[in-house]
C-alpha positions in Angstrom: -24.2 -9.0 19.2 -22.1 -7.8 22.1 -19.2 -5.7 22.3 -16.3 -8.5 22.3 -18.3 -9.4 18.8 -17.9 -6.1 17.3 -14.6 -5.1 17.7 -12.2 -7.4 18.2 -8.6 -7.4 20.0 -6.9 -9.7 17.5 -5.5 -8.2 14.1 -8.5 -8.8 11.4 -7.3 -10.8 8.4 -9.0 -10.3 5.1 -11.8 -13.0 5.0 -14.6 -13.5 2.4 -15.5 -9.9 1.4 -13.3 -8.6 4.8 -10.8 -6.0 4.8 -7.1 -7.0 5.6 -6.1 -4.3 8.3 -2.6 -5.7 8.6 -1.3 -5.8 12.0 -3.9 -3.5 13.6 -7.1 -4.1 15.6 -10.2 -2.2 15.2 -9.8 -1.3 18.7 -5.9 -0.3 18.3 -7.2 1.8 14.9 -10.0 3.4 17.1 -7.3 4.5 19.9 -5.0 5.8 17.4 -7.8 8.0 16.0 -8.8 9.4 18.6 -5.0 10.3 19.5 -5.5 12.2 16.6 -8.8 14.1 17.6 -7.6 16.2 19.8 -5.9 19.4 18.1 -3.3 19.4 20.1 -1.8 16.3 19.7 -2.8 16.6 15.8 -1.2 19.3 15.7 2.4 18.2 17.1 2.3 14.9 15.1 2.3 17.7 11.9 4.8 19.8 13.6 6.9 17.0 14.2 6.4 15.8 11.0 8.5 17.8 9.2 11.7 18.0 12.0 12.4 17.2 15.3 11.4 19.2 18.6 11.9 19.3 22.2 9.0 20.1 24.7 10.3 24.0 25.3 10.0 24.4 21.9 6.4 22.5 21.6 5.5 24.7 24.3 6.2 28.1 22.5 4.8 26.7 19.0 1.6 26.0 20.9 1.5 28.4 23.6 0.0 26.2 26.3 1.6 24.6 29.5 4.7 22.5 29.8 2.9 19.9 31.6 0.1 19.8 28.8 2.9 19.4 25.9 4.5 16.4 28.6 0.8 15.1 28.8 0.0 14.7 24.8 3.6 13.7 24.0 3.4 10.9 26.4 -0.1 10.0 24.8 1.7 10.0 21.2 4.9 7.8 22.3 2.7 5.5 24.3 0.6 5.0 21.1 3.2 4.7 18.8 3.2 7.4 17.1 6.1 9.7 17.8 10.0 8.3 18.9 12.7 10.0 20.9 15.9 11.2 20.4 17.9 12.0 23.7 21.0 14.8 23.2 22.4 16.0 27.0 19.6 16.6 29.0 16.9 17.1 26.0 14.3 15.0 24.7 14.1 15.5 21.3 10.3 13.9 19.3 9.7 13.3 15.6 7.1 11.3 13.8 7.0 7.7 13.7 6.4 7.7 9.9 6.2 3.9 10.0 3.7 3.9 12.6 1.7 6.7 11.5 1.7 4.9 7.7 0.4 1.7 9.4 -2.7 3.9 11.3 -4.0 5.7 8.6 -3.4 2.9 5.5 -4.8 0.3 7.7 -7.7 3.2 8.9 -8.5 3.7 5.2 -8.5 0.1 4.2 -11.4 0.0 7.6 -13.7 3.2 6.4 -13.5 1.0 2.7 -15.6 -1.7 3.9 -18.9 -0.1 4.7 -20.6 -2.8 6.8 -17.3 -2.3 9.2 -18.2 1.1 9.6 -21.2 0.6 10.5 -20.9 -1.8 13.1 -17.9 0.4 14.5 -20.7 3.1 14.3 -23.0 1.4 16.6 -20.6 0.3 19.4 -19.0 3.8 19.4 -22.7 5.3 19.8 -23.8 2.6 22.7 -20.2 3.2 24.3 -20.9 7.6 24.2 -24.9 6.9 25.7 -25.9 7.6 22.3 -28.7 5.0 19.7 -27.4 2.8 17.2 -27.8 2.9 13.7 
């Protein structure tokens, strides 16, 4: 089975003994994870979370570069996961709680259908250099 077979770029509909993932794509849920993985990013999408901040402020909560903060944010908003609010000459970024629902709803309805896992085990391990399970 090749790649293309394993994780496919339509949305997966809930087939005999399948898993509905709603509007995602394995390979949509796999980017948005590993948006997560990095503690950075993690870590804005929970400071963001609860209110609304602008990358000076980011910057202090974090203590690491403006252009790093720039860098992540623009990873979140290109995945979906965090919206803008522009005031004057300020950016202003909270959670996209819709978006963020959808990822990790649609991730958990993925990790419950074991033989999904494992197959998203497999290509992840051939894509890293790694064996397959």
């Amino acid at each position: 089975m090749d790649r293309d077979e394993m994780i496919p770029a339509k949305p997966l509909a809930a087939g005999r003994g399948g898993v509905d993932l709603g509007r995602l794509s394995v390979e949509e849920l796999a980017r948005g994870f590993c948006t997560l993985g990095n503690p950075i990013r993690l870590g804005i999408l929970l400071a963001v979370g609860g209110s609304e901040f602008c990358v000076t402020q980011l910057v202090q909560r974090f203590d690491v570069t403006q252009g790093a903060v720039s860098q992540h944010l623009r990873r979140l908003r290109k995945d979906g996961l965090v919206v803008t609010r522009r005031a004057h000459k300020n950016v202003y970024y909270r959670l996209n709680e819709a978006a963020m629902r959808a990822l990790l709803l649609d991730g958990l309805r993925q990790l419950a259908e074991p033989q999904a896992c494992r197959a998203a085990g497999r290509s992840a391990a051939r894509r890293d250099g790694g064996g397959g399970g």
